[in-house]
C-alpha positions in Angstrom: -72.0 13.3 -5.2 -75.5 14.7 -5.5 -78.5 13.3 -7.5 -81.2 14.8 -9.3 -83.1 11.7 -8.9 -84.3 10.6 -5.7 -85.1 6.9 -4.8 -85.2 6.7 -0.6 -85.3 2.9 0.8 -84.2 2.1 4.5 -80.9 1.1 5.2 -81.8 -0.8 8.4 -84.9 -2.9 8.9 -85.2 -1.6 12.2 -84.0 1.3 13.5 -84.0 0.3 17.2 -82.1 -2.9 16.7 -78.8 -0.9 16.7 -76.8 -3.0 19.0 -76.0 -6.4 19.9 -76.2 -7.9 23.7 -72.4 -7.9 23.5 -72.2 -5.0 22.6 -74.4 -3.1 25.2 -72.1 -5.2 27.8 -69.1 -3.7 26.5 -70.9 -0.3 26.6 -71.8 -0.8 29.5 -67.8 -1.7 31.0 -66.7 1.3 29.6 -69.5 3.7 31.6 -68.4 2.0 34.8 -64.4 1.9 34.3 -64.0 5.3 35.7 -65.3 4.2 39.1 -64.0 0.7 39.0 -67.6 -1.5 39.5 -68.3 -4.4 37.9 -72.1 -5.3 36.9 -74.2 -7.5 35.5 -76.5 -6.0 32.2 -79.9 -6.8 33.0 -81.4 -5.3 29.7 -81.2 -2.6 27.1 -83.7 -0.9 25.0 -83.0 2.1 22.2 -85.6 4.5 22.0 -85.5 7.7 19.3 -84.4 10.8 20.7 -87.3 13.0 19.2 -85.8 15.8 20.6 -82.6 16.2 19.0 -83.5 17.2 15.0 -80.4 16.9 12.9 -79.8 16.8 8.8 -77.1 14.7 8.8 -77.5 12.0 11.2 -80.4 9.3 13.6 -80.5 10.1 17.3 -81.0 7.4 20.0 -81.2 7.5 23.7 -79.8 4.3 24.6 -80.8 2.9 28.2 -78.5 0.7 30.3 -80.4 -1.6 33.3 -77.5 -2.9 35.4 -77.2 -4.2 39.2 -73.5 -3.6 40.5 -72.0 -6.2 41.8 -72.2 -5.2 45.5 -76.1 -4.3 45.2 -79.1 -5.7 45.2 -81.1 -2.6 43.3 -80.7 -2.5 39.6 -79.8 1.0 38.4 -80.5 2.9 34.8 -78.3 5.1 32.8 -79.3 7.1 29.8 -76.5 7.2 27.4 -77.1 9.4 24.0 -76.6 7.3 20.7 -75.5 9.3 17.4 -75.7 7.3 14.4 -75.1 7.6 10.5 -78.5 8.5 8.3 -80.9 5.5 7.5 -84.3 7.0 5.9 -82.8 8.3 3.1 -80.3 6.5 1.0 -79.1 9.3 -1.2 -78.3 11.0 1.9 -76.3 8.2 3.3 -74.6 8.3 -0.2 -74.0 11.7 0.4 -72.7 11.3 4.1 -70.9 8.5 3.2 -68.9 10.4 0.4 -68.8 13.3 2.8 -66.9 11.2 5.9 -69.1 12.9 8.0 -70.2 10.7 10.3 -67.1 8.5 10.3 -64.9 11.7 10.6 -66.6 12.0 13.9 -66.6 8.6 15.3 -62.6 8.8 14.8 -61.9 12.1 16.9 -64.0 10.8 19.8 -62.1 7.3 19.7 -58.4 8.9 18.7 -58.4 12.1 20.6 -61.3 13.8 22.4 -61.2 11.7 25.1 -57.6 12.5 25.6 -58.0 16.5 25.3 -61.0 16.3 28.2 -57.9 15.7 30.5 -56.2 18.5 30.4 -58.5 20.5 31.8 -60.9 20.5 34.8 -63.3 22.9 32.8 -65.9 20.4 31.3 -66.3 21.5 27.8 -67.8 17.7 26.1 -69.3 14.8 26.7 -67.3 11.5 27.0 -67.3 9.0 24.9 -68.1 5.2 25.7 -68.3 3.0 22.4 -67.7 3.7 18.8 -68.3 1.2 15.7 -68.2 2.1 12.0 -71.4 3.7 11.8 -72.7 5.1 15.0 -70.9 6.3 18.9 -71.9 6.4 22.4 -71.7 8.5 24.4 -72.3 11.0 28.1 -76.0 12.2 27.6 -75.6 15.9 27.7 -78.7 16.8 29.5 -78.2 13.7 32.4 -74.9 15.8 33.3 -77.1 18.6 34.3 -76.7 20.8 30.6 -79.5 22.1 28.6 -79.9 23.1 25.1 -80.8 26.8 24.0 -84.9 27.2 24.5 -86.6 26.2 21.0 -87.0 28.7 18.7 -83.8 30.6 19.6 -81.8 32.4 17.0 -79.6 34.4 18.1 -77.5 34.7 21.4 -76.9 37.6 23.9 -73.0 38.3 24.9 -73.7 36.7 28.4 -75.1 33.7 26.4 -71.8 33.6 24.1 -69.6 33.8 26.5 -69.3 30.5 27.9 -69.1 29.2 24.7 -66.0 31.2 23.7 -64.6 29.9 26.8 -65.5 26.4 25.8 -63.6 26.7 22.9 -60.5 28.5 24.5 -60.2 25.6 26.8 -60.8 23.1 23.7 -57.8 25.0 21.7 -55.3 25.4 24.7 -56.1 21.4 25.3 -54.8 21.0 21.9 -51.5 22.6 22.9 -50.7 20.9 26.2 -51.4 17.3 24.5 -49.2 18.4 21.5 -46.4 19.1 23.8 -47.2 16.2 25.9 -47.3 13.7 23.0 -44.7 15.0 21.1 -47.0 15.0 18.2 -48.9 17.5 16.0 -53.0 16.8 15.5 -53.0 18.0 12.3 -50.1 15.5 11.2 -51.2 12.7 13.2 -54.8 12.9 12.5 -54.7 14.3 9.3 -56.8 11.3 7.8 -59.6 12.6 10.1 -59.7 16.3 9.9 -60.2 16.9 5.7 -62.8 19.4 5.0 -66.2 18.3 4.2 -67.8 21.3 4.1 -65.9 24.3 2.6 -64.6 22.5 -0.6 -65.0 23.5 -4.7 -66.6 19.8 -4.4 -68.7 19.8 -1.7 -72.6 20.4 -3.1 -74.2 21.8 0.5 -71.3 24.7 0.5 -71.5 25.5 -3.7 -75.4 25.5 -3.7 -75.1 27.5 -0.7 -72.6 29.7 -2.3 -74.8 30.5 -5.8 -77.3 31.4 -3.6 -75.3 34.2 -1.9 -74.1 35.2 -5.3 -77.9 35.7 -6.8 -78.4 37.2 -3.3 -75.9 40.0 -3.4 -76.7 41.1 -7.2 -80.4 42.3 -5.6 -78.8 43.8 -2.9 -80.4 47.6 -2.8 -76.7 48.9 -2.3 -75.6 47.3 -5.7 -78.9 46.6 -8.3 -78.7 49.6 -10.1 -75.2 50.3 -10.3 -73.6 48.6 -13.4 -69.7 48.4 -12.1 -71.0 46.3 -9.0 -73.0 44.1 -10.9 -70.6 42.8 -13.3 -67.8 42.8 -10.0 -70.4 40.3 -8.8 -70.9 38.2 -11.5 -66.8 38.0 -12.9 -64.7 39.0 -9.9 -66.6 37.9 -6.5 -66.5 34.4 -7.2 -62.8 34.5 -8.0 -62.7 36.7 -4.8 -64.3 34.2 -2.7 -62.3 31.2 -4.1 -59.8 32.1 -1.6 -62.1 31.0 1.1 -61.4 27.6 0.1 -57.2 28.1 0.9 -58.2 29.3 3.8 -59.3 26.1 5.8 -56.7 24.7 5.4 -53.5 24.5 8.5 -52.3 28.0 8.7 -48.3 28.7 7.2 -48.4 31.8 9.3 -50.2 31.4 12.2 -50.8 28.7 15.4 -52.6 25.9 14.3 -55.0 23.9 16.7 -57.6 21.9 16.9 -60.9 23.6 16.0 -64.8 22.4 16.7 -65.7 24.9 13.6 -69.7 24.1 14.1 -70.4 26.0 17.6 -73.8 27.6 16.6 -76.3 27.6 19.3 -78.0 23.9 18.2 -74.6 22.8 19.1 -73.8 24.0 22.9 -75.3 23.0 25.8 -75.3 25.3 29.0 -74.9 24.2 33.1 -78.6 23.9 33.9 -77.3 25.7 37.8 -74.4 27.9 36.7 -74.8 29.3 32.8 -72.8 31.9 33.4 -69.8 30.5 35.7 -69.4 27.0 34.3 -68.5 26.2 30.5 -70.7 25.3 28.0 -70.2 21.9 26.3 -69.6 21.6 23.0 -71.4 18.6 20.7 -71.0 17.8 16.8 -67.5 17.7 15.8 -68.1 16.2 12.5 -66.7 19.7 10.9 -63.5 20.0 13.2 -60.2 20.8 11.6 -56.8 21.9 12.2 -56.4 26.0 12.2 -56.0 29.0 13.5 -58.0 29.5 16.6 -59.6 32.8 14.3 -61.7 29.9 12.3 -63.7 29.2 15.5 -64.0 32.6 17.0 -65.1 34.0 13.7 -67.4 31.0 13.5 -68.9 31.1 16.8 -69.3 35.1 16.8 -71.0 35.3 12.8 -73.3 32.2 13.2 -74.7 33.3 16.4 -74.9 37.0 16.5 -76.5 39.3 14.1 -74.0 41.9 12.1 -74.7 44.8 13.7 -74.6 43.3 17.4 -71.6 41.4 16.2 -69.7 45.0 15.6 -70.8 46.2 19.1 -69.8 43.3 20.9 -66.6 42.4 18.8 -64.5 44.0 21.1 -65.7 42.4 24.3 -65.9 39.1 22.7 -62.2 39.2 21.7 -61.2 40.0 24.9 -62.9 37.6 26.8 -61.8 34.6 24.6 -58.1 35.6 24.8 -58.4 36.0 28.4 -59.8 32.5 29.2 -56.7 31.0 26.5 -54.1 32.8 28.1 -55.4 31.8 31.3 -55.5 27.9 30.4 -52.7 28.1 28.7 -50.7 29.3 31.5 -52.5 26.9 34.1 -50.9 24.1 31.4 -47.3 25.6 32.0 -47.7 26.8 28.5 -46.8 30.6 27.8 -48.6 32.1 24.8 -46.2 34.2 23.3 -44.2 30.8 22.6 -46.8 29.4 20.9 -47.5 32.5 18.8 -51.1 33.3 20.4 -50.0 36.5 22.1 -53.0 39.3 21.7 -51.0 40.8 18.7 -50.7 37.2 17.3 -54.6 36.5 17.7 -55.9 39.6 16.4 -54.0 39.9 13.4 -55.5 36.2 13.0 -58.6 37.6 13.2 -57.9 39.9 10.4 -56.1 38.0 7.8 -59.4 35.4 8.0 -62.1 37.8 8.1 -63.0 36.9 4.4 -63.8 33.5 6.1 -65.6 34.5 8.4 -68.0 36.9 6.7 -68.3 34.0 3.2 -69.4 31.2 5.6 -71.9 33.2 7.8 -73.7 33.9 4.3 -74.0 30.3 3.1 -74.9 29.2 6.3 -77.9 31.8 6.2 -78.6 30.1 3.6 -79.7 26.7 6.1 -79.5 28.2 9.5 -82.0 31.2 9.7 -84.7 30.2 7.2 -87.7 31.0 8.0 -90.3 29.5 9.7 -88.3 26.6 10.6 -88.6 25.7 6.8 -85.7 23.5 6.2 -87.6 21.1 9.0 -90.1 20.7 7.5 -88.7 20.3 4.1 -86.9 17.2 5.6 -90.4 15.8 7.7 -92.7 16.4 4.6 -90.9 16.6 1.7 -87.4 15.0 1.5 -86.9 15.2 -2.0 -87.3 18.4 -2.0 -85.1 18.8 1.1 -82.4 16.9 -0.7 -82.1 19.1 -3.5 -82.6 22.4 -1.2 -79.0 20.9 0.6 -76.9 19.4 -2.4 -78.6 20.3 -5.6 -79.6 23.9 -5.7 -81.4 26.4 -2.8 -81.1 29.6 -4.9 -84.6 30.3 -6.4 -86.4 29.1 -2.7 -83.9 31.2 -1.1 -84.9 34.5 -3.5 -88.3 33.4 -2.9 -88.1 33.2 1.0 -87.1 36.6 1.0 -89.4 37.8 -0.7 -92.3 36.3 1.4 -90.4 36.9 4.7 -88.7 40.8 4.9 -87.1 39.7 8.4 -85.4 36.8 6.6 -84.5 39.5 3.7 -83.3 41.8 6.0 -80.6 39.6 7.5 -79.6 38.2 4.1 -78.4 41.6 3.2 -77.1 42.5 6.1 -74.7 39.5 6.2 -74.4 39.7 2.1 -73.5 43.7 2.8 -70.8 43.1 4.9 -69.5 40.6 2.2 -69.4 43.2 -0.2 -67.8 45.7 2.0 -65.1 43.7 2.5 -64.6 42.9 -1.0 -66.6 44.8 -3.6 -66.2 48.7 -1.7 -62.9 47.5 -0.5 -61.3 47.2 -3.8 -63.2 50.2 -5.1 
């Protein structure tokens, strides 16, 4: 899917001519259906959302004027545009290939929507209008969320803990409209929820994953001894293989529907109440159907470092099987029936540790560069960024660590924990 050569032209001639007048009415109809009103558009206009810095997609604010029908005042809402890549075509070809963006655009139309009802946490946005290449929908920040402060990299337990609660709510939702529907998400949406990131196939995880290889053959624990280093070159990438099993619907254990992507870019917190109210969960272009041990594992690696991760583990456990019992029970659904006793969900936890420890090294690998180097890769250099994502990231990442001993020191913390768990396990 990837290309050595790189050729960018624009895929729109304009990127703020995104939607048609009809369209913008429609829009529009959908925002006010909840409270009934009918309106009249006045105008729209679709201005860039500089503020929101993504690698995979275009962000729009998109503004509504409107007078209700029983006013004279014309009104303004801000509704939050994402669309599919349009500076760079091999990236679109790569998206496009990918699903990505599409993938996304169907769970908001087919069932996120539905799942917000379950609960009266408030855990996402809603979504007004979806077309082939772009969706609509709440803006985050207008509902009175905000964003982590710039700069952020890793999170405090207070700080994860409305997340894990997010995603308790966003599992047990899965539940109560499986019972309620009669259906099961990951047969009825199947289509949708392929992987398009973990996959022998997929160029940003297998760039990502030499990387960690060459990574953990420097490793201080391992460089001079000779029965690690040939472990890491023949055995660990058989070892790791299994990852790729992994992801897929559990045999064993309670499937549900996962967001698999809740690092801190990706939540938003109550701007009043950060502690009492849920955070809300955005990006579920990587969502699948699994155990809900994908996104605790997920949720706790990407956003903690190792060593607080093994303090707080505990607590963190504990508090997300406290708020899924809790909604599950508020559904008239009892755990223990649906196999997520505590037993259940920490031997979950266990069997999918290898998971959890593989993908917090490859996403290292793009989410705690230095420097915020992967930025400006994409800003200034986008060829090279290309090939850093889908071609190969190993000798920048050696390099990077090198320069930057912080960034080095976290690479083998994360890669150390890898090998205990396979390398020092086995011998």
């Amino acid at each position: 899917m990837s290309k050595d050569g790189y050729n960018p032209v624009l895929t729109r001639q304009n990127r703020s001519e995104l939607f048609t007048l009809e369209e913008c009415k429609q829009i529009l109809v959908n925002l006010l259906a909840d409270e009934k009103k009918k309106s009249v558009l006045v105008n729209f206009n679709v201005v860039p959302a500089t503020e929101h810095v993504g690698f995979l997609g275009e962000y729009f604010h998109l503004y509504l004027r409107y007078q209700l029908d029983d006013q004279k005042d014309v009104q303004t809402s801000r509704l939050f545009v994402k669309s599919v890549i349009f500076q760079n075509a091999n990236m679109e070809f790569y998206m496009e290939k990918m699903g990505i963006i599409k993938k996304e655009i169907k769970l908001y139309e087919r069932l996120l929507n539905e799942l917000r009802k379950f609960s009266l946490h408030v855990w996402c946005a809603k979504c007004y209008f979806t077309r082939n290449d772009l969706f609509v929908m709440q803006n985050v920040e207008d509902m009175g969320y905000v964003g982590l402060p710039s700069g952020t990299r890793f999170l405090s337990e207070n700080q994860l803990t409305p997340i894990l609660k997010s995603l308790a709510t966003l599992h047990a939702s899965s539940i109560a409209y499986e019972k309620q529907q009669g259906k099961t998400i990951g047969v009825e949406l199947r289509e949708w929820l392929k992987e398009v990131s973990v996959d022998p196939d997929v160029e940003w995880y297998t760039t990502g994953l030499r990387a960690v290889l060459a990574v953990a053959a420097t490793h201080p624990d391992v460089l001079d001894n000779a029965q690690a280093q040939e472990f890491i070159a023949k055995e660990l990438p058989r070892c790791l293989d299994r990852v790729y099993y992994m992801v897929n619907p559990s045999a064993i254990h309670r499937n549900v529907f996962v967001h698999r992507d809740a690092w801190g870019a990706n939540v938003f917190y109550h701007q009043e109440q950060p502690q009492e109210k849920r955070s809300v969960l955005v990006d579920f272009q990587l969502c699948r159907y699994a155990p809900p041990a994908m996104d605790f594992h997920l949720v706790s690696y990407l956003n903690l470092k190792p060593k607080s991760r093994k303090k707080m583990i505990n607590n963190l456990i504990q508090t997300y099987y406290n708020a899924l019992a809790e909604e599950l029970r508020e559904m008239g659904i009892d755990p223990k029936e649906e196999q997520l006793s505590k037993q259940d969900f920490e031997q979950s936890l266990e069997d999918f540790a290898l998971f959890g420890e593989t993908y917090n090294c490859i996403a290292a690998t793009i989410l705690h560069l230095p420097d915020n180097y992967l930025k400006r890769l994409k800003d200034n250099r986008p060829e090279e960024f290309h090939r850093f994502c889908n071609v190969d990231r190993t000798e920048n990442v050696l390099r990077l660590m090198k320069d930057h001993t912080e960034f080095a020191d976290y690479m083998y913390e994360c890669v150390g924990d890898l090998l205990a768990l396979t390398y020092h396990k086995l011998n």
